[in-house]
N, C-alpha and C positions, 0 to 999 in steps of 0.2 A: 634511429636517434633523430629527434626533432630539435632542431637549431631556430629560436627566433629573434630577429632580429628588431628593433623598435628605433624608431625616428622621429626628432621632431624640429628638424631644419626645415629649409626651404625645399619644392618638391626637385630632381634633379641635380641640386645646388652639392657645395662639398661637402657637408655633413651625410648626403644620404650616398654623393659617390664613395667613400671612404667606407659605410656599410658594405654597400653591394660588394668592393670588394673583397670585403671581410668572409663577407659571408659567402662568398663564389669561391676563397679559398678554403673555408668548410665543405663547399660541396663537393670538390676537386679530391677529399677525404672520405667523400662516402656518406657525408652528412644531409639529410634531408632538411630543406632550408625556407623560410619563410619571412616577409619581414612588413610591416604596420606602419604606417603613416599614421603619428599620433595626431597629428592637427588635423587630418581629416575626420578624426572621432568625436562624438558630444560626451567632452569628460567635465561633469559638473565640480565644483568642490567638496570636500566631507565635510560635512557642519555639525560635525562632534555628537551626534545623536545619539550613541553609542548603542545602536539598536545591533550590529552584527557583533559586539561584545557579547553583549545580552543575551543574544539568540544562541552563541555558543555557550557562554554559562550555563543554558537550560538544556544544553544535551542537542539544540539546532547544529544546521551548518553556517550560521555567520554569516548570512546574505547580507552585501549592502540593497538597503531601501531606494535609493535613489533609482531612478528610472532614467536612463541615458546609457552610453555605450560603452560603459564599466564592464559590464557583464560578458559582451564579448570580447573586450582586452582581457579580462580575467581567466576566461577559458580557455584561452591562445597561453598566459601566461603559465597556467596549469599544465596545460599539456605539454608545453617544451619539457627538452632534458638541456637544453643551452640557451644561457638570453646574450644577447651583444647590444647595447646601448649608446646611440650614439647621438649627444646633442652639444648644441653651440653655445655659447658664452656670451649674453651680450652681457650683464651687469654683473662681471665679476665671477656669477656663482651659472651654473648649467639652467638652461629653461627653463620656465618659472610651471610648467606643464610636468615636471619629472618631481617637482615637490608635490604638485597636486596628487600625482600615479602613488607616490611613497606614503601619503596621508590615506589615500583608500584602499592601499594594497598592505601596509605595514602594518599597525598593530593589530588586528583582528587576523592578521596572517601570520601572526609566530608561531613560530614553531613549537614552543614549549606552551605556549597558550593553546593550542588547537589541539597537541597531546594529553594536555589537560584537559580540556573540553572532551576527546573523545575520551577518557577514563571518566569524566564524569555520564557521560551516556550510556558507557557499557553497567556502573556502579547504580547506576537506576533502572534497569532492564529495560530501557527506552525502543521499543521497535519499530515505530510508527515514523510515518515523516523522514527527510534525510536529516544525516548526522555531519559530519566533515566531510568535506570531500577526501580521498585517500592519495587523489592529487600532491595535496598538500606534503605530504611526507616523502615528495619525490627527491633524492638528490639530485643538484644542477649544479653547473660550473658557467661561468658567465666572463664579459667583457666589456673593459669602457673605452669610447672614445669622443673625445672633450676638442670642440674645435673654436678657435677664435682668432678675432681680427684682427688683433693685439704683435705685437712682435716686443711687447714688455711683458716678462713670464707672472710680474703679480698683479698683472689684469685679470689673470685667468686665475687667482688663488682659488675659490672653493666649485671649480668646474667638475673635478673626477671627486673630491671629498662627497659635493652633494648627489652624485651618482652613487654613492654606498650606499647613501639613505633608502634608495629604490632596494636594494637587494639584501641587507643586513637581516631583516627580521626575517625573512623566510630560507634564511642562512644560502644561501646562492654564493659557491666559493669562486672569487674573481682570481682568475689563473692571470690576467693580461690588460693591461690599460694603456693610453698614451695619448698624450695633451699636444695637436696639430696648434702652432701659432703662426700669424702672417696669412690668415684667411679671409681678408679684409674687399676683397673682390671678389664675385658669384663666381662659382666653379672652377678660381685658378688653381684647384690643386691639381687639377690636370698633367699643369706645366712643374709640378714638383711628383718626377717620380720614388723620392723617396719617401714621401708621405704614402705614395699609393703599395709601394712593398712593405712599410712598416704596418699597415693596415689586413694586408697578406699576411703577412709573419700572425698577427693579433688572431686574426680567422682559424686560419693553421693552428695556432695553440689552444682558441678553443677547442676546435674539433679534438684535438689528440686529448684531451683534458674527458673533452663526455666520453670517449672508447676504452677510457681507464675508471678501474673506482674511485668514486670521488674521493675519498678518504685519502687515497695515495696521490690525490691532486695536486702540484706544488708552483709557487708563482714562478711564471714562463716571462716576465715582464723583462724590459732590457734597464730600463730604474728602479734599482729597490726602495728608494725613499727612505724616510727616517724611520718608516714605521712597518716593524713586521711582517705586518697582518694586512692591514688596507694599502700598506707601501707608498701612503701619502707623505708628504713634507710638513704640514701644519702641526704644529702643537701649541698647549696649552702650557704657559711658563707663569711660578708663583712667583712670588719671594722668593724660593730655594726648593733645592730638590724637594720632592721628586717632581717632573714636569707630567705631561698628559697628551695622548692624542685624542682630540677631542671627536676623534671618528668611532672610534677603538674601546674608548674608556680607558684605555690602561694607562698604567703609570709606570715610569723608566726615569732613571739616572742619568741627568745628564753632566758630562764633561767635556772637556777640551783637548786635542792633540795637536797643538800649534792656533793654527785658525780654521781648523776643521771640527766640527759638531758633530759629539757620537753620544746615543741615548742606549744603551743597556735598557732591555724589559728581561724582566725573569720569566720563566715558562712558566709560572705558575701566574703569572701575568696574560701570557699569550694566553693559557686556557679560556680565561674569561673573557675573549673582548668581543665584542658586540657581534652576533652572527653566530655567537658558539650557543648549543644548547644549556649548559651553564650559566652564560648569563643573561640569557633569556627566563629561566627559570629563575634564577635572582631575583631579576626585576621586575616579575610577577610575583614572587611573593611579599616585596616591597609592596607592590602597589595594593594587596590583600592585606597586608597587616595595616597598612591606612586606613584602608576600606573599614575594617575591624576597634579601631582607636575613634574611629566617627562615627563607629556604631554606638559607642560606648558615650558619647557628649550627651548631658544633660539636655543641652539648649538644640538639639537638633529638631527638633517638631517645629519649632519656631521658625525655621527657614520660610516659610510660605510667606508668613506675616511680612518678616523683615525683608521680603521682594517686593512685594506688591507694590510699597510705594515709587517703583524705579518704571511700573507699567503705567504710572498714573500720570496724566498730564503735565504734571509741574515739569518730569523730565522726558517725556514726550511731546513736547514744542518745539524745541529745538531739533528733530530729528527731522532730515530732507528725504522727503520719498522718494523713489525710485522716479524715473521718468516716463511718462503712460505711451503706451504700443500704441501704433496704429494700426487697426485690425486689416 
């Protein structure tokens, strides 16, 4: 069982001691363990090309195009049966490098898209070339850990939220999270060994989590949070019932018990929320029946026309180029 672990703090700093020994209590389990310095990687942005959509639509395996060192985080990411993720907090929200990871690892790696994609391969008698990887359809159980310099907890609001983003679509079940605050100096977590066992305990639950089937997987976290499923705090409040977690999708009841906040979700609520094959397959058919209503527009040929003028000078003068390399 392959444990990987991903970083993308400073190099030795708290963020990556709080990994190790995550992942040293994995190994203490039997777990084979490995772990990536993401800022050591060339991780370019996704610029929407939609070419590994594409390429799965046509019965491909979904490569991204981009040339940079996607391809071997991706392989690393493939092969694990555990991810532990751990990054810092500087504006609020987890590293702005773990949005980048979720943009080229996430839609073109759902689950329910890649299912479809190989049923479309096998439905074409496609044998040539590869297809999906079978990687893909591996079950994983995973963990976060969210560090910040903050010692006010809504500094750190969408630190462990935007770590979902990374693991939702390719449905990776987070058994275990936890948000370090008071990190505001390189490596004093040292001098907090309860940071360093609650990071042990995290490790530890991975590991016991990959030695069981994932399905009988269940959250190991010591805060359940508002929310079931991601066991975040954030939601989504209208006017009036029902409210939302906006990690989740679902919607839940909210009420009052003195001055304490309880949200009721139905299990027919829990089936659906983000990460489930359900609604994954949802919202891929949503996004097909679009596809399908835009096939149908009159005025669609017309697109070309109605660009052209946005390539043309009048609104390319105001555009500042890049600034030129020195060779």
């Amino acid at each position: 069982m392959k444990l990987l672990g991903l970083t993308c703090g400073r190099k030795h700093s708290t963020n990556e001691i709080l990994l190790k020994e995550a992942l040293v209590a994995a190994r203490d389990q039997g777990i084979d363990i490995s772990m990536i310095r993401l800022l050591e990687l060339d991780l370019k942005p996704c610029t929407g090309c939609i070419a590994c959509v594409m390429g799965l639509a046509n019965g491909g395996p979904g490569e991204c195009v981009i040339r940079d060192d996607w391809h071997f985080l991706h392989d690393h990411l493939l092969e694990c049966d555990g991810l532990i993720v751990a990054a810092p907090v500087f504006v609020l929200g987890a590293h702005g490098i773990i949005k980048l990871i979720a943009d080229r690892f996430g839609p073109a790696r759902d689950i329910a898209f890649r299912t479809m994609a190989k049923k479309i391969r096998e439905e074409r008698g496609l044998t040539k070339g590869k297809g999906v990887d079978e990687r893909t359809f591996k079950d994983r159980v995973g963990g976060f850990i969210s560090v910040g310099g903050a010692i006010t907890k809504n500094w750190l609001s969408f630190g462990l939220p935007m770590m979902h983003l990374l693991t939702f679509p390719s449905a990776i079940k987070i058994v275990d999270q936890i948000e370090v605050m008071g990190a505001g100096q390189f490596m004093n977590v040292v001098l907090e060994p309860q940071h360093i066992e609650r990071a042990r305990r995290l490790g530890k639950h991975v590991a016991e989590a990959m030695q069981n089937p994932t399905q009988a997987a269940t959250w190991m976290g010591e805060e359940a949070g508002i929310c079931p499923v991601c066991h975040c705090n954030l939601l989504t409040v209208y006017s009036k019932n029902p409210v939302e977690c906006p990690v989740c999708g679902i919607e839940g009841t909210l009420s009052m018990d003195g001055d304490t906040i309880k949200v009721a979700f139905s299990p027919e609520e829990i089936a659906m929320a983000r990460g489930t094959f359900a609604a994954s397959h949802e919202h891929n058919e949503e996004i097909l029946n679009n596809l399908r209503i835009f096939e149908q527009r009159p005025d669609k040929d017309q697109i070309a026309e109605r660009v052209a003028p946005y390539k043309a000078p009048a609104f390319e003068s105001f555009v500042i180029p890049p600034p030129t390399k020195e060779k």
